[in-house]
C-alpha positions in Angstrom: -120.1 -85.1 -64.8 -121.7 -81.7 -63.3 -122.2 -78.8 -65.7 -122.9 -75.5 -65.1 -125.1 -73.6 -67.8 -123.6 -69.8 -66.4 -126.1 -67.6 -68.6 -128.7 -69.9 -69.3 -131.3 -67.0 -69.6 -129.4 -65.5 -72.6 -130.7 -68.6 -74.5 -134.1 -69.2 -73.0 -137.1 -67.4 -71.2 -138.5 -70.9 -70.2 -139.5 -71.7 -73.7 -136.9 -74.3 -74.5 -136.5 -78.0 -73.5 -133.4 -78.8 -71.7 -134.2 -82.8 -72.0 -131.2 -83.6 -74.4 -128.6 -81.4 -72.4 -129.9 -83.3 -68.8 -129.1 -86.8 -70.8 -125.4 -86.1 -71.2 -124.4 -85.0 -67.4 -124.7 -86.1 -64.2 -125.9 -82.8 -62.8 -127.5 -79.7 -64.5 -127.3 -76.2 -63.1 -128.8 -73.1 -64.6 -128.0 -69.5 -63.7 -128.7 -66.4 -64.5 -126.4 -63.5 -66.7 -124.3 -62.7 -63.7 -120.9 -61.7 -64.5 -119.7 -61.3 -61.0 -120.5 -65.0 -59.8 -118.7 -66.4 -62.3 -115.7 -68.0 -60.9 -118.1 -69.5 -57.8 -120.6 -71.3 -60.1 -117.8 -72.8 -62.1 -115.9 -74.2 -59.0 -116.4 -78.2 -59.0 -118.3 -78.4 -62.7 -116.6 -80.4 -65.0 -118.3 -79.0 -67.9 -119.1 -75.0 -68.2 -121.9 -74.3 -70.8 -122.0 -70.7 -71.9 -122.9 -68.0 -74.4 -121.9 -64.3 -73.8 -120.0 -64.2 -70.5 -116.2 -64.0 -71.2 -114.1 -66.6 -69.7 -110.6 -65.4 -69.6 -107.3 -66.6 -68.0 -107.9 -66.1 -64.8 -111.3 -67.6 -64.5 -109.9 -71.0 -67.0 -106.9 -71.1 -63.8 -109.3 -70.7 -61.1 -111.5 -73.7 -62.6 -109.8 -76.6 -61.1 -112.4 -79.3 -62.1 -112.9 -77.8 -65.6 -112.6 -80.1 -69.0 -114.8 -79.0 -71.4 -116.5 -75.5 -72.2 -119.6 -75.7 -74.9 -120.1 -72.7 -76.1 -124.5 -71.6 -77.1 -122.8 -69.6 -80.3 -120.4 -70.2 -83.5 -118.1 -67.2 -82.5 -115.3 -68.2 -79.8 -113.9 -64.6 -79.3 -115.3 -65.0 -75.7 -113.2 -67.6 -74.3 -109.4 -67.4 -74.2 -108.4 -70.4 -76.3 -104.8 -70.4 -75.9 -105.2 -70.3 -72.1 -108.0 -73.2 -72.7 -105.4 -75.4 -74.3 -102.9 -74.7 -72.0 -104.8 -75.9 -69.1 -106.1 -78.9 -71.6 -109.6 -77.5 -71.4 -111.6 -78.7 -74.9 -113.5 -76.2 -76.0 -116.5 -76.9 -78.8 -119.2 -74.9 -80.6 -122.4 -75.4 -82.8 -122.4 -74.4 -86.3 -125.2 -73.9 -88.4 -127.8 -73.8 -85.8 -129.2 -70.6 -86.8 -129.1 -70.4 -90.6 -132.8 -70.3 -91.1 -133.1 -67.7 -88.3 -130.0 -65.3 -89.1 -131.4 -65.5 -93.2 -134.4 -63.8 -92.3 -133.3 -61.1 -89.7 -130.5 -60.0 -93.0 -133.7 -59.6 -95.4 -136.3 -58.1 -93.1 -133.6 -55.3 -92.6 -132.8 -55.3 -96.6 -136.4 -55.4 -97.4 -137.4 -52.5 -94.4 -134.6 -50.4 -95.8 -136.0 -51.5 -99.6 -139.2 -50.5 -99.2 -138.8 -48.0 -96.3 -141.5 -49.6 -93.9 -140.8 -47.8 -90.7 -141.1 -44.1 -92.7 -144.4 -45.1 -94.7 -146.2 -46.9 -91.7 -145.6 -43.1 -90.0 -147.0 -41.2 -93.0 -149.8 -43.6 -93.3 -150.5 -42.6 -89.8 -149.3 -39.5 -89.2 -152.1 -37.9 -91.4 -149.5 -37.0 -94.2 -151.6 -39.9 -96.4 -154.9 -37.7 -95.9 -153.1 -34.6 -96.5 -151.2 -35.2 -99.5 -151.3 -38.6 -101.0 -149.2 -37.6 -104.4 -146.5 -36.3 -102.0 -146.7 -38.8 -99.4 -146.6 -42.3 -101.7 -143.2 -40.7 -103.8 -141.7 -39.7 -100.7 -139.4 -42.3 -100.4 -137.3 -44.1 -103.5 -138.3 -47.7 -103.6 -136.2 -49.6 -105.8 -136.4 -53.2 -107.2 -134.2 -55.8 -106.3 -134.1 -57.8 -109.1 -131.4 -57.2 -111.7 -128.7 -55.6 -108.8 -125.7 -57.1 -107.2 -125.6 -58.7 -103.4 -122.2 -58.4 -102.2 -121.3 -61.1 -99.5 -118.3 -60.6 -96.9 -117.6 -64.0 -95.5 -118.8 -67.1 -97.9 -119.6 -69.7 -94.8 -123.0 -70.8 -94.0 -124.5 -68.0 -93.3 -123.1 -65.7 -96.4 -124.2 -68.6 -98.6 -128.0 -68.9 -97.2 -128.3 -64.9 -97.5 -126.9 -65.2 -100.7 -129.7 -67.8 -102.2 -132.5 -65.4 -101.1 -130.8 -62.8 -103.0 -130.8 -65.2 -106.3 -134.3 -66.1 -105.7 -135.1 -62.1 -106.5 -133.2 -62.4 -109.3 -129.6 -60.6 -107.6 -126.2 -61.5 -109.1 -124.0 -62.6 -106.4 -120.4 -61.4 -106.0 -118.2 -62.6 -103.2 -115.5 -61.1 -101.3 -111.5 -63.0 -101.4 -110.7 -63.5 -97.8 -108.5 -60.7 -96.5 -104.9 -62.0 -95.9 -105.8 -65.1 -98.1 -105.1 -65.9 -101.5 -107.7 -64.9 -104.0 -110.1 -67.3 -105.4 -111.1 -67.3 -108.6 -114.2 -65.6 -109.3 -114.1 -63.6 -106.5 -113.2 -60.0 -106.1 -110.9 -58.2 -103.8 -112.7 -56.3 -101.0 -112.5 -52.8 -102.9 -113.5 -54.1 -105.5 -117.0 -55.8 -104.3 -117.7 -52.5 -102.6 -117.7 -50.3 -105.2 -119.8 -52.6 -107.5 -122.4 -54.3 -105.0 -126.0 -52.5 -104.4 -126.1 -54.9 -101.2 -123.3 -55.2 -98.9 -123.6 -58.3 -96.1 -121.2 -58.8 -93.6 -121.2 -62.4 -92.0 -117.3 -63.0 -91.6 -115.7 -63.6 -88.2 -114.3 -61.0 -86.0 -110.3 -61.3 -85.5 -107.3 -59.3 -86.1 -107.3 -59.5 -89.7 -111.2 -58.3 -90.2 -111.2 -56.1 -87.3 -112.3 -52.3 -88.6 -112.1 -53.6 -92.0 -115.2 -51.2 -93.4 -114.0 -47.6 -92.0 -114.5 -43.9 -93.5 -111.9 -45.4 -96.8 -114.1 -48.5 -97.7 -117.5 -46.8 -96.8 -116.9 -44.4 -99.9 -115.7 -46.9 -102.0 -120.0 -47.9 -101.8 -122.4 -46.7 -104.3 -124.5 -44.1 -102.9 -127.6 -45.7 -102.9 -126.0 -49.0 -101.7 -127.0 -50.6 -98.4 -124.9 -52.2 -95.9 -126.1 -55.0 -93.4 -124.0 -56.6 -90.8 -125.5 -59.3 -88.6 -122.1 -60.8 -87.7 -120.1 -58.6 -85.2 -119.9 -55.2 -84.7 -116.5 -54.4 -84.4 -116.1 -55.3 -88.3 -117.3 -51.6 -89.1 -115.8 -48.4 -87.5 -119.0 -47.1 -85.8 -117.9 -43.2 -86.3 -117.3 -43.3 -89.8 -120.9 -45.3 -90.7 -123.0 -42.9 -88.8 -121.0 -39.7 -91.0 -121.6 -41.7 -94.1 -125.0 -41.8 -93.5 -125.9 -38.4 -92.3 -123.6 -37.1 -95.6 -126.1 -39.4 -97.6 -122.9 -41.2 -98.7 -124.6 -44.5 -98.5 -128.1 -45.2 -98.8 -128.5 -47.0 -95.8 -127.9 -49.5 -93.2 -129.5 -52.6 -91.0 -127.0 -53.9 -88.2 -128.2 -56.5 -85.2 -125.0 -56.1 -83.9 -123.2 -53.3 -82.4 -118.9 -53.3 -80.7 -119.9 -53.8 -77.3 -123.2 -55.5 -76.4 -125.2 -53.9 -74.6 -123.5 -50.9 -75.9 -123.6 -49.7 -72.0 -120.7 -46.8 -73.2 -123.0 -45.6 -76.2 -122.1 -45.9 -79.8 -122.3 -43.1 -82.4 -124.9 -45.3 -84.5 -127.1 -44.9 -81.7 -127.7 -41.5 -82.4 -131.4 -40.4 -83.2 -130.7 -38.3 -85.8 -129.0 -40.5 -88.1 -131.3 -41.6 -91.5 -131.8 -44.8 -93.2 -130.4 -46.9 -90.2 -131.6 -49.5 -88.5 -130.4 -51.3 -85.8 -131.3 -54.5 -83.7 -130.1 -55.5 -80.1 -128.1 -59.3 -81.9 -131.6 -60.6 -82.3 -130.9 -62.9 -85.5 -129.9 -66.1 -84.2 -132.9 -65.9 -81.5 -135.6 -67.7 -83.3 -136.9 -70.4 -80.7 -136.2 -73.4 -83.3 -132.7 -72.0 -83.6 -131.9 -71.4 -80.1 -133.6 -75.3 -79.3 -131.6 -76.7 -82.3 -128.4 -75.0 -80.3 -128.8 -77.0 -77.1 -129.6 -79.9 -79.1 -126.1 -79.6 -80.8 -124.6 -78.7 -77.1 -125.4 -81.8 -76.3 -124.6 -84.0 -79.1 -121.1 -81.6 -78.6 -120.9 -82.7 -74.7 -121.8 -86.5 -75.3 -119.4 -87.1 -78.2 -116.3 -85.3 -75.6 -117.7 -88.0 -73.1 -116.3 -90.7 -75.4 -113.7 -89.4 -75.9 -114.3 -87.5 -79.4 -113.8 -84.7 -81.2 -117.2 -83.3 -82.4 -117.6 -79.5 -82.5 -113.8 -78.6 -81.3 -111.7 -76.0 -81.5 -109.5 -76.5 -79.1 
């Protein structure tokens, strides 16, 4: 089988091994992030590997040769699955890949907004140290972590591994029901999490039902003091009403590694320079190098298990 890899550089610089993807196919071509040659480089592969370009309709009809696609990510929002199992085109992805990875980008945001790294690295540097040390170390609230409550939004792998970090520093842990599902005991309505939790993490899927789900009503539901991380998708919070929240001191800050639209070539309101307490990542979190190796690895386990015929890492 030939299979065409058609953003291979949004996975790799040349640091990963492709051994375990070659031993599945027949022929192994990597490109480059080109939107534009898409429907070329997919003509005559039997297998299209890929990560952030979207495959619509039209490119699923054009692909005459095409049985599987194997997606480099859990999220599937960029291929058009009902068009995919139309055309009886299987479609797989990896789960659980990143865990390790995507744990450690949530707390170095929670800690760096915590501890307020990026502001006391400039006073220690700025001279504002030197000049008034009283004034300088009190200038920013720390605030212990132990004893307050980490909210989770989505309780999958990746809300789970954020939330075992927060009970090793002694957090309570309160989860989110899934919106339009029923409730589960022990967990609390959205609302309700937001107005109790010191932490708010976002690491539910985007679709219809999440879509917008934190605007300018559930952003003043939070505790003023609270922080809000999202590493999951952007388009979960309304980008307007965050960055008013924030400049109103209505929250006490937010860490994101993912924005609506990536790159966010039309702007975004967070991206303003003048908003406090914000920081903001270009969907780094997953990109560890064992993470983004362990991905191809389960590509390939994905691609040789649909070779005989099974099932493994489909969701169409």
């Amino acid at each position: 089988m030939r299979a065409a890899f058609l953003d291979y550089d949004t996975v790799s610089n040349g640091d990963l091994d492709t051994a375990s993807l070659r031993s599945v196919v027949d022929e192994l071509l990597l490109f480059d992030l080109d939107g534009t040659k898409m429907r070329d480089r997919m003509q005559g592969a039997d297998i299209v590997l890929v990560n952030k370009l979207v495959l619509d309709e039209e490119l699923l009809r054009g692909a005459a040769d095409l049985k599987l696609v194997a997606l480099a990510a859990t999220g599937t929002n960029n291929v058009d699955l009902v068009a995919a199992r139309e055309r009886g085109i299987g479609v797989c992805n990896v789960r659980a890949y990143c865990t390790a990875s995507v744990v450690q980008q949530v707390w170095g945001l929670i800690l760096s907004l915590t501890q307020h790294m990026a502001q006391y690295s400039r006073l220690s540097r700025d001279g504002s140290w030197v000049r008034d040390e009283a004034a300088t170390v009190l200038s920013h609230p720390i605030r212990e972590l132990q004893g307050r409550i980490f909210g989770v939004i989505g309780w999958g792998e990746l809300g789970k591994g954020a939330a075992e970090i927060a009970a090793a520093f002694g957090m309570r842990v309160v989860i989110a029901n899934r919106r339009g599902a029923p409730p589960v005991d022990g967990r609390l309505d959205l609302d309700e999490l937001l107005k109790v939790a010191d932490i708010v993490s976002c690491h539910c899927p985007l679709n219809d039902t999440t879509r917008g789900m934190l605007g300018e009503r559930e952003l003043a539901l939070m505790k003023r003091d609270a922080l809000l991380i999202n590493t999951a998708r952007g388009a979960l919070i309304d980008s307007a009403a965050l960055a008013h929240a924030l400049r109103a001191e209505k929250l006490g800050g937010a860490g994101l590694d993912v924005l609506p639209e990536e790159p966010p070539v039309h702007g975004d309101p967070l991206l303003d320079p003048d908003i406090p307490n914000l920081l903001i990542t270009p969907h780094v979190a997953w990109s560890a190098r064992e993470a983004r190796q362990r991905c191809l690895n389960e590509m390939a386990e994905n691609i040789r298990d649909f070779r005989r015929g099974g099932r493994r890492g489909r969701v169409v």
